[in-house]
N, C-alpha and C positions, 0 to 999 in steps of 0.2 A: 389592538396592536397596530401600530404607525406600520404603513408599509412600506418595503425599501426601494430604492429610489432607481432609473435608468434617467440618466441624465445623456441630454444628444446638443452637440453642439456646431453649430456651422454659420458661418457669415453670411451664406447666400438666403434670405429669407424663403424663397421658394422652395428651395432643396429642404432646408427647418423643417416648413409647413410638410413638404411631401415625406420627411422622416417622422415628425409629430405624430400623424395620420396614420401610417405605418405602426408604430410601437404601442399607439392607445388601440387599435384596430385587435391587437393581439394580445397585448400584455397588462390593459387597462386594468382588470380585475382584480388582479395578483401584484403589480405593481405599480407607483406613481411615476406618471412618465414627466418632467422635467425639461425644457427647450428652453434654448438661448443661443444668440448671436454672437457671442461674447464670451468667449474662454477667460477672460482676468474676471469676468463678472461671477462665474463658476469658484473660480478660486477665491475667492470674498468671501463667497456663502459657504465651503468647505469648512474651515474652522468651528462656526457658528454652529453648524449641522452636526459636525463631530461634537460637542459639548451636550449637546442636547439629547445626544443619544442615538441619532438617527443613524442610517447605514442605506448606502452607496453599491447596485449589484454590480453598472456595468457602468462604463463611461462608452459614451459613440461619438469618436470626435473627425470632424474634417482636420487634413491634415494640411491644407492649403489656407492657411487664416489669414490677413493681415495684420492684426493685434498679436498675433503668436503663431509658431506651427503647431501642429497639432503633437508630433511627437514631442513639443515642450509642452504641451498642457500636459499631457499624460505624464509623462514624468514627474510635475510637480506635484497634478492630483495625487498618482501613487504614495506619496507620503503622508499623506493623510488616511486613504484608504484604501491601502496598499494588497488588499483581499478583494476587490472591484476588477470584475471582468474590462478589459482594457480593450476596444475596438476601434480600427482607423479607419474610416471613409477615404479612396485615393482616384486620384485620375489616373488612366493607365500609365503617364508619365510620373506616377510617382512611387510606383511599384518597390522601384530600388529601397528607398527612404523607408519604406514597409516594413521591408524585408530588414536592412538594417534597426530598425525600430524592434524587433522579436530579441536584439539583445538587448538594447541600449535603457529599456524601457519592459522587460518581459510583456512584449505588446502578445495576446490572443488570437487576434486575428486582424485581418486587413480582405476590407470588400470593397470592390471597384467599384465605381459609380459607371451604367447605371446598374440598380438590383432588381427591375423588375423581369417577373413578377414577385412580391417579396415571398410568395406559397413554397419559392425556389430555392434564390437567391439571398433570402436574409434570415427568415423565418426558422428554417433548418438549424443555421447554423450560432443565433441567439439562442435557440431552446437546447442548443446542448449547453453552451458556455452557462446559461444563468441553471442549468441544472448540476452543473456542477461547481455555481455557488452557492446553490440551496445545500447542496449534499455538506459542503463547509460550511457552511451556516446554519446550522439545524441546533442552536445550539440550546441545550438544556439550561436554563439560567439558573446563575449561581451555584452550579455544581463544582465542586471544590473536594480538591483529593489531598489530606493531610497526612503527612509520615514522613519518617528521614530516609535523607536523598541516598544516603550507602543501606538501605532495607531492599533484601529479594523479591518481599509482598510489595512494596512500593514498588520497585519496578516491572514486576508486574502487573501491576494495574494501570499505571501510566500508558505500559505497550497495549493493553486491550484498550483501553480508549483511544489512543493514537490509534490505533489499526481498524478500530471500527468506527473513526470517523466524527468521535463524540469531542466536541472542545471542553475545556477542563481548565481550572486554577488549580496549581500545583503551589503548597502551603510548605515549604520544609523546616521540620518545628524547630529545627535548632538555628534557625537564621531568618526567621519572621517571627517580628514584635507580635500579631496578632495571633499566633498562631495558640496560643496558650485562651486568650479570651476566647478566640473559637470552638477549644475545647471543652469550657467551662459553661459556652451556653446550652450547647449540648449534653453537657454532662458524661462526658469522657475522659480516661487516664490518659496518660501518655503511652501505660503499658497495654491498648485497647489498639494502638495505630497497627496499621495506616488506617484511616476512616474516610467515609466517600457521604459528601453533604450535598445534600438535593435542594431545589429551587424549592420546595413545599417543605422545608423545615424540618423532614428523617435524616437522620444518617447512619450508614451503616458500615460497624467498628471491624474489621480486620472480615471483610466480604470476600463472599469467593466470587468465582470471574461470572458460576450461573443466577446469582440474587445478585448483580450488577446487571446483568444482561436483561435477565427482567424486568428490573428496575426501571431500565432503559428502554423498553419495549420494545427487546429480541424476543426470536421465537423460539424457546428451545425446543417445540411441542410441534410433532405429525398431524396436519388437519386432517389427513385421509386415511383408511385404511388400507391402499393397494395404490402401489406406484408401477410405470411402465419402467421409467428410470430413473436410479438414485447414484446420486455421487458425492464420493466421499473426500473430502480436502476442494476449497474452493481457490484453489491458485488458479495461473493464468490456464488451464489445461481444464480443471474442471467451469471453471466460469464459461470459459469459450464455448465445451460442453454443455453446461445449463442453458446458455441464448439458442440456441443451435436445435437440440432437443425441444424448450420449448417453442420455440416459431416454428417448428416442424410437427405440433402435437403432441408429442410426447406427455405424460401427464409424470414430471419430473419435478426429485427433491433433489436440493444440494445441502451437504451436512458439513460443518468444519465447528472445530474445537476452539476456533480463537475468535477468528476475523479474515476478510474476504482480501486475497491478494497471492496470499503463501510468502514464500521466502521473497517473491519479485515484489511485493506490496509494502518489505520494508524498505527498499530502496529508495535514496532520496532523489534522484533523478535519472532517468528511463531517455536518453536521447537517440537513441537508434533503431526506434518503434517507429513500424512505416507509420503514414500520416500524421506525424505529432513534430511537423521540423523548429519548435521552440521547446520539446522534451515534456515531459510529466514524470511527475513522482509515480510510485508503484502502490501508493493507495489510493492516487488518481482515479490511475488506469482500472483497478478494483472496483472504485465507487462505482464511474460509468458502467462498467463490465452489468454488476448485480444490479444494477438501474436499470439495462435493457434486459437480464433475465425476469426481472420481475414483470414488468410490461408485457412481457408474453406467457406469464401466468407461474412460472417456475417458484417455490416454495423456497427459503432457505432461512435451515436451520443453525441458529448462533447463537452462544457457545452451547454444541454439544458435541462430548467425543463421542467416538464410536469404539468399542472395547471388541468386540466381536463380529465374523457374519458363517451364514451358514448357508449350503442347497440345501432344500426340500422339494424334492420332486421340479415344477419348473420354477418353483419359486425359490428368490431369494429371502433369508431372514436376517436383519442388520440389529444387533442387539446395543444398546447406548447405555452410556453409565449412570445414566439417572433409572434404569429398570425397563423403561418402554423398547419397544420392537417396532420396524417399519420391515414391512413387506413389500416388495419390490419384483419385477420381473427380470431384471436388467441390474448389474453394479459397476457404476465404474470407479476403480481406482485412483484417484489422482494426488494420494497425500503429499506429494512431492519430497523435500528431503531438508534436513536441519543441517545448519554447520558443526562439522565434527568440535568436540572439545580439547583445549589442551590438554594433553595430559600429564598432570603435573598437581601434585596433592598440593602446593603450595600454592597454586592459582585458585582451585577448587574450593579454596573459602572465603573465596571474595566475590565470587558469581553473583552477579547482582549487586553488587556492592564494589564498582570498581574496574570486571570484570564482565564485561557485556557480548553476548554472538548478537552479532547482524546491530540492530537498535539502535542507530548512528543518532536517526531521527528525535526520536526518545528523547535519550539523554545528552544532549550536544550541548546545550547550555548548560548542564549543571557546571560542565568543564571550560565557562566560559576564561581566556584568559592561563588559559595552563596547560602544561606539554602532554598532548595522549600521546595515543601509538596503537597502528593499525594492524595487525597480523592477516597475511594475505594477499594474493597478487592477483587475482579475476577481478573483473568487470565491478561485483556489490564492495569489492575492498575500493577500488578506484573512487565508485560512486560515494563511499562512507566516508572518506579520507577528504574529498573534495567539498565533503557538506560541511565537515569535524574543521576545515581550513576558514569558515567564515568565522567562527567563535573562538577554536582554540590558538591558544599563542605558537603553537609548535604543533606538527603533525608527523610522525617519524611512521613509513613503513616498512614493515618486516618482511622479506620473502628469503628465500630458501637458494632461490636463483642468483645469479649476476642483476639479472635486470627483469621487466616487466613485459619484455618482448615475446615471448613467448605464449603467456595467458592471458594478457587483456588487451581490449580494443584500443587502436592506435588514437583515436581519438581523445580517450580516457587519460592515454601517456604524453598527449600534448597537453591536455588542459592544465596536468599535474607539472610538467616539464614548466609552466611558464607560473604555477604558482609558488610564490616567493618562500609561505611561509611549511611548505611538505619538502620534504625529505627522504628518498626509497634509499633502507639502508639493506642493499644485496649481501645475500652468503648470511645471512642474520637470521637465529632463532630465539625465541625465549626461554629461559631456563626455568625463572622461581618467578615468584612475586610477592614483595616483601610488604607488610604492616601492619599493624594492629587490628582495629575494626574494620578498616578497607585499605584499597590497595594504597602504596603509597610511591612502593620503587618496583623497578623491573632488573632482573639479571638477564642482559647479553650474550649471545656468545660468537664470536666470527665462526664460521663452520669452518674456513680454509686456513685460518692460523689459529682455532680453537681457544684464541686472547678472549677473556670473559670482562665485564663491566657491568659497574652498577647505575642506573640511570633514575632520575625522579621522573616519576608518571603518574597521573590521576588518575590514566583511564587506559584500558585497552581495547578496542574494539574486535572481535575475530571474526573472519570469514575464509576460513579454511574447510576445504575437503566438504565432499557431501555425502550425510549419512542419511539412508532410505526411510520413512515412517513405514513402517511395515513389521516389527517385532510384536504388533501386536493379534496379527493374522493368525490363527492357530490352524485353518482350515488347511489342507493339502493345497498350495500355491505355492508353484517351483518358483521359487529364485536363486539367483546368483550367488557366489560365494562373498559379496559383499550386501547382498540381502535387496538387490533389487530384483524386480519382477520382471521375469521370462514371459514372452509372448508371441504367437503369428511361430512363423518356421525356427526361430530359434530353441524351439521345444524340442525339436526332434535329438537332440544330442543327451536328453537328458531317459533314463529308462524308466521311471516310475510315471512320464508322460505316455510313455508308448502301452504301458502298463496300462493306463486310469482313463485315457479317450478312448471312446465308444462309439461318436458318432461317425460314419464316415466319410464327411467331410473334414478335411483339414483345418487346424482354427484360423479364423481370420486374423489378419494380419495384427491386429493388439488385442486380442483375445488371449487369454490363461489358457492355462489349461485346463479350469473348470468352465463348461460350456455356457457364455450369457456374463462371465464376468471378466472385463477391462479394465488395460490398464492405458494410463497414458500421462505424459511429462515429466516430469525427471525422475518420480519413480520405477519407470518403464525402464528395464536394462536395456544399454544403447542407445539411453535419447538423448538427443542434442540439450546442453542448459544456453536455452534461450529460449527469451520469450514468446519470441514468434514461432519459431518452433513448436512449445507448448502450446500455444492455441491452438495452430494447424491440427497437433495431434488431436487436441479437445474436441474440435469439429467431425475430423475424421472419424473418431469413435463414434460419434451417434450415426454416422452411416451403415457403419455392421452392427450397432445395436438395430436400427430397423430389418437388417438382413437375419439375424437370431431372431426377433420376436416374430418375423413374420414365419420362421418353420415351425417355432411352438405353438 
């Protein structure tokens, strides 16, 4: 396999040679490092490269050139290999241009000249960028996922591959010539779809999400027989949880039913996460997240649900829906929470078909050119609405309020205020959802003159209301009257706590009320929905998990 390329470019021959030196010093093995004096010369050879197949991780360009600036190289390069980590070399006097360049160009970063020593200054901050275009580039060749675009099984498959990071040709049989030939060489019906085609020539006809997972080489499978801590949902609250646990020893699994992120990992872009001032998506921030758990040994499990857990003595038992059992000493809870559903039987059969919670990302093309509509006025509705604004012809939001002031960041309501083609339409609900195999119209309704209307929509996106994962806890674990989980002194108000604790200390502060089992992120009654918030709690948990294991 040709290996991919870091291409470095700067006029000052010496600076070249001292950056040459640098990137084969470190990254020779794994990739072809590429120098020249000559950004137009770069761009000559770009086309050529792309035809042949090759692939582009990082660009590292001076941005001081005479032939060009560097933020116009990049720019042009981006159109060709528009997935190539983008880096600007700058003199302190050109900080500003940098900084402008994180829009103008989605530049990654920008390093002052000078960098030494690079063990510091360069080295750091290369091996994350090109690790998180390994992480997007890992791609399975030829894998191809065939079925129609209004199918529930089709989109759900689509979101497990989007969420866990796998690139994918999406075939939809009723509007690709090939897609009948591809049937045929496989020897497959139409009435067999969706089916998922491997670079080795199996394919497998209407798969569930755990013989894809394997397919793909997840684990759904416990190496160990005995964990100090296991955690359950890998959102931002359990991930922070797994790095945290493991670089502290912990001998820790993480288990989640889909893919590593939770509800923040469908989000198309994340701008208000400290250290990230160009923004990331929320399967980004996921990849990275499980990149550095694993590094410090952390195990995780995908796709497996968890159907049950029990105490036994000091141990925990986590029972999973393929049969097996992990034993654990420690549990934390992190499933986070789903967006509530309309409710409204008339919507209800077009789920998946028309009707989509969260999955902006997903399905954003298939609507390229035609009117959705967004239900929801937080932060992941802003974020969906402004991703659904580069493809769709029209964007209409739905809230319940006069305006957006109220639930989402003022940031979100400018970016929206100045996009031409969204629309917040306030005091607005949905009533029905009208068409045959998938949606086709929406019914209106003004809440404050109760005037109703019928409107064409292809699509509705929902991010309303948040409902807890935890219906399926059977064990004695107090929650709230909306089903999230009590923890630390909010227990005391409850009698069957005062009742069932034994020990006599009090629980720690996101502790249950069964002793050794946590909660934390947005399952946790009372917790802040933000991200940062979820990590903090993430972390903080494994602090009084070490304070519980150490009195058993």
């Amino acid at each position: 396999m040709r290996l991919p390329i870091i291409f470095s470019i700067d006029d000052d021959p010496q600076v070249l040679e001292a950056t040459r030196r640098d990137l084969r010093q470190q990254y020779r093995k794994t990739y072809r490092i590429m120098a020249t004096t000559s950004a137009q010369e770069v761009l000559d050879m770009l086309p050529d490269l792309k035809r042949k197949g090759e692939t582009v991780a990082l660009f590292l360009s001076d941005q001081r050139m005479p032939e060009m600036m560097g933020v116009a190289f990049l720019k042009q390069a981006r159109e060709l290999f528009p997935e190539a980590k983008r880096v600007l070399l700058t003199a302190y006097s050109d900080i500003d241009a940098a900084i402008r360049a994180i829009n103008e160009v989605q530049l990654d970063y920008y390093i002052a000249k000078p960098w030494d020593p690079p063990q510091e200054k360069l080295y750091p901050i290369l091996d994350g960028l090109l690790d998180d275009w390994q992480a997007a580039h890992r791609p399975v060749e030829g894998l191809t996922l065939i079925g129609y675009q209004f199918s529930p099984r089709s989109h759900e498959l689509k979101d497990f591959l989007a969420g866990n990071l796998f690139p994918y040709r999406w075939v939809d049989v009723e509007n690709h010539a090939e897609a009948d030939e591809l049937l045929a060489l496989h020897s497959i019906d139409r009435n067999q779809l969706p089916v998922l085609i491997f670079d080795d020539g199996t394919a497998l006809p209407q798969p569930t999400l755990a013989a894809v997972g394997e397919k793909l080489g997840l684990n759904p499978k416990a190496a160990e027989s005995l964990y100090d801590l296991a955690i359950i949902g890998a959102g931002p609250a359990g991930l922070a949880a797994a790095v945290y646990g493991g670089s502290e020893g912990l001998k820790t699994i993480l288990v989640d039913k889909r893919a590593p992120g939770g509800q923040a990992g469908t989000s198309s872009r994340i701008e208000n996460y400290l250290g990230f001032p160009s923004g990331l998506t929320g399967a980004d921030l996921a990849q990275r997240a499980i990149t550095q758990a694993r590094r410090f040994g952390v195990e995780f499990l995908a796709p497996q649900e968890v159907v049950s857990i029990k105490s036994v003595g000091q141990y925990k038992h986590i029972d999973m829906a393929d049969g097996s059992t992990v034993v654990t000493r420690a549990i934390l809870l992190s499933t986070g929470v789903s967006y509530h559903k309309l409710e409204n039987e008339s919507l209800d059969k077009f789920t998946g078909a028309g009707v989509y919670y969260g999955a902006a990302t997903t399905e954003a093309h298939a609507f390229k050119k035609q009117p959705v509509y967004v239900v929801g006025g937080g932060n992941s509705a802003g974020q969906g609405a402004m991703y659904l604004s580069r493809t769709a012809s029209e964007v209409f939001i739905c809230i319940r309020r006069p305006d957006l002031t109220e639930t989402m960041s003022q940031y979100l309501i400018d970016q929206i205020a100045h996009t031409s083609n969204i629309t917040v339409l306030g005091c607005t609900q949905v009533l029905a959802g009208e068409g045959e195999d998938k949606l086709e119209r929406l019914v209106l309704e003004n809440m404050d003159t109760h005037e109703q209307r019928t409107v064409e929509a292809k699509a509705v996106f929902v991010f309303i209301g948040a409902k807890p994962f935890t219906d399926w806890i059977e064990m004695n674990i107090i929650k709230d009257d909306k089903g999230f989980i009590e923890t630390g002194s909010s227990l005391n108000k409850y009698d069957d706590y005062r009742k069932s604790w034994k020990l006599k200390r009090e629980p720690f502060t996101l502790e249950t009320c069964s002793p050794g089992i946590f909660a934390a992120g947005d399952v946790r009654a009372g917790a802040m929905n933000r991200v940062a918030s979820a990590v903090g709690e993430g972390a903080m948990a494994v602090s009084f998990v070490h304070k519980y294991l150490a009195e058993t």
